[in-house]
C-alpha positions in Angstrom: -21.0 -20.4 25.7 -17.8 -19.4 25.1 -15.7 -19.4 21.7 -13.1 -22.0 21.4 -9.7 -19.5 19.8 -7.0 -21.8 18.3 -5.0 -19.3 17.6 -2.6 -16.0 19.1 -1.8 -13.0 17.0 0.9 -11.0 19.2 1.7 -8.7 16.6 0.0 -5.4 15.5 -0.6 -3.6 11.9 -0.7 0.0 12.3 -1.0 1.8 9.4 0.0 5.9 8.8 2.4 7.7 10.4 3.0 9.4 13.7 5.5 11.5 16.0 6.0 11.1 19.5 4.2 8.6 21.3 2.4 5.5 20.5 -0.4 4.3 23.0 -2.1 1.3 22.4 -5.3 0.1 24.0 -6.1 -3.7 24.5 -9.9 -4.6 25.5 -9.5 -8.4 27.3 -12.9 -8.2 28.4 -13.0 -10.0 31.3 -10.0 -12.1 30.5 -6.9 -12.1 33.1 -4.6 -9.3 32.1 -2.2 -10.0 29.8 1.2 -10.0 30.9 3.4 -7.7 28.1 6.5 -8.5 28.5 7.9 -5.8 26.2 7.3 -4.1 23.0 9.5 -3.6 19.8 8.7 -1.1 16.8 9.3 -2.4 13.4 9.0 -0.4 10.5 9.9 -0.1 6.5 12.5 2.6 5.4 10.6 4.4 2.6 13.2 5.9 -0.5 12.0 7.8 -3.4 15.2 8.5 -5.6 14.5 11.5 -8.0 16.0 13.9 -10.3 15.9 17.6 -8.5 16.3 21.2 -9.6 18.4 22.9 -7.2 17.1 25.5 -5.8 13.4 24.0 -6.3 11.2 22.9 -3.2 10.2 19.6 -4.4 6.5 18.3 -3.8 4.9 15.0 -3.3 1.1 14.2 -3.8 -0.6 11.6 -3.2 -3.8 9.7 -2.2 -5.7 9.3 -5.8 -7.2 5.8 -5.2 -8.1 5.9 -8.9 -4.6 5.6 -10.0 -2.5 3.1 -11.2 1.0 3.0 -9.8 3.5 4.4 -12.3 6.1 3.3 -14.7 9.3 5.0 -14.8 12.4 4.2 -17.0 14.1 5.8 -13.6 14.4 2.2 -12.1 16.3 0.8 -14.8 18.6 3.5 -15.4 19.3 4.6 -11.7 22.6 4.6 -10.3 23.3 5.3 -6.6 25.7 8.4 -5.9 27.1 8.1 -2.5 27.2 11.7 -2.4 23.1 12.2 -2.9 22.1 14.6 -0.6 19.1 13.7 1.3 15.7 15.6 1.7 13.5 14.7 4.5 9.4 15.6 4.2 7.7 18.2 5.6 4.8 18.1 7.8 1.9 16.9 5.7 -0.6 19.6 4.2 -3.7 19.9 2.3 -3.6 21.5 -0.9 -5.4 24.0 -1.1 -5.9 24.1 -4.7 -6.9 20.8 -4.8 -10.6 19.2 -6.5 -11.6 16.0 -6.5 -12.3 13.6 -9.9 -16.1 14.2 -11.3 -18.3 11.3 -10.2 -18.0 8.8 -12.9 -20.6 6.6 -11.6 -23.5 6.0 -14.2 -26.5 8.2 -14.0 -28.7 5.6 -12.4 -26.1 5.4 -9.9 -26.3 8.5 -8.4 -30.0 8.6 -8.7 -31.1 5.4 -7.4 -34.5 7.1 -5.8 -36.0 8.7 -8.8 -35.1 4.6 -10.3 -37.2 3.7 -7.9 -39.5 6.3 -8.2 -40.2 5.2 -11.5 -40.2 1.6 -10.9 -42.9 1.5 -8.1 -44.6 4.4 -10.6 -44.6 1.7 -13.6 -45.9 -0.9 -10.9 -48.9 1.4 -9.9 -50.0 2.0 -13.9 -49.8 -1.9 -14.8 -51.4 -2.9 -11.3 -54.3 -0.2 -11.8 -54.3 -1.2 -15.8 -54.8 -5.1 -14.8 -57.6 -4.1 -12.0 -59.6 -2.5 -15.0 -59.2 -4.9 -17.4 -60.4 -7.9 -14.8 -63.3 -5.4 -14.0 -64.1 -5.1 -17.5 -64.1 -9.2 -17.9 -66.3 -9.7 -15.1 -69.3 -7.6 -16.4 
């Protein structure tokens, strides 16, 4: 039996970035083919306004889940110059120099086996314990 849909999405959310060519694959099953009538990219415009040496090649990191977005005073006290030159980004690289946060996690955490291991081992000395003391009742 078939599922009753009461509703139509005709947008898409694609996240990341890309260059060239978009293709995008639609699974109807065994539907009648959907009849696309056209297609329209929309996307954000991403500024960052900042402060540079000249003569430095700025750098921009990012992907630390952990952390909070920051706080500048630069909002408040920023004032557009018509005359800003504009930098455009690079290609996207790894850094190299890069190492990840130490796992904060709490011991028990990132040992669940041996806390296991020690349950089922605490299980086995009471279970044995109680066999020997209802042995010892019934003589």
């Amino acid at each position: 039996m078939g599922r009753k849909i009461d509703t139509e999405q005709t947008s898409l959310d694609l996240r990341g970035t890309t260059q060239g060519g978009l293709t995008i694959i639609i699974h109807n099953g065994d539907d009648e083919p959907l009849k696309i009538t056209g297609a329209r990219l929309q996307q954000y415009e991403r500024r960052i306004y900042f402060d540079a040496d000249s003569g430095t090649q700025p750098r921009l990191y990012y992907g630390d889940a952990k952390l909070e977005a920051p706080v500048y005073d630069y909002a408040k006290l920023f004032q557009k110059d018509a005359n800003a030159p504009q930098a455009l980004l690079g290609v996207e690289e790894a850094n190299a120099s890069y190492a990840g946060r130490p796992d904060d996690r709490p011991w028990s955490e990132r040992h669940p086996a041996v806390l296991w291991v020690a349950i089922i081992g605490a299980v086995l000395v009471l279970g044995g314990i109680a066999l020997r003391s209802m042995k010892g009742a019934a003589t």
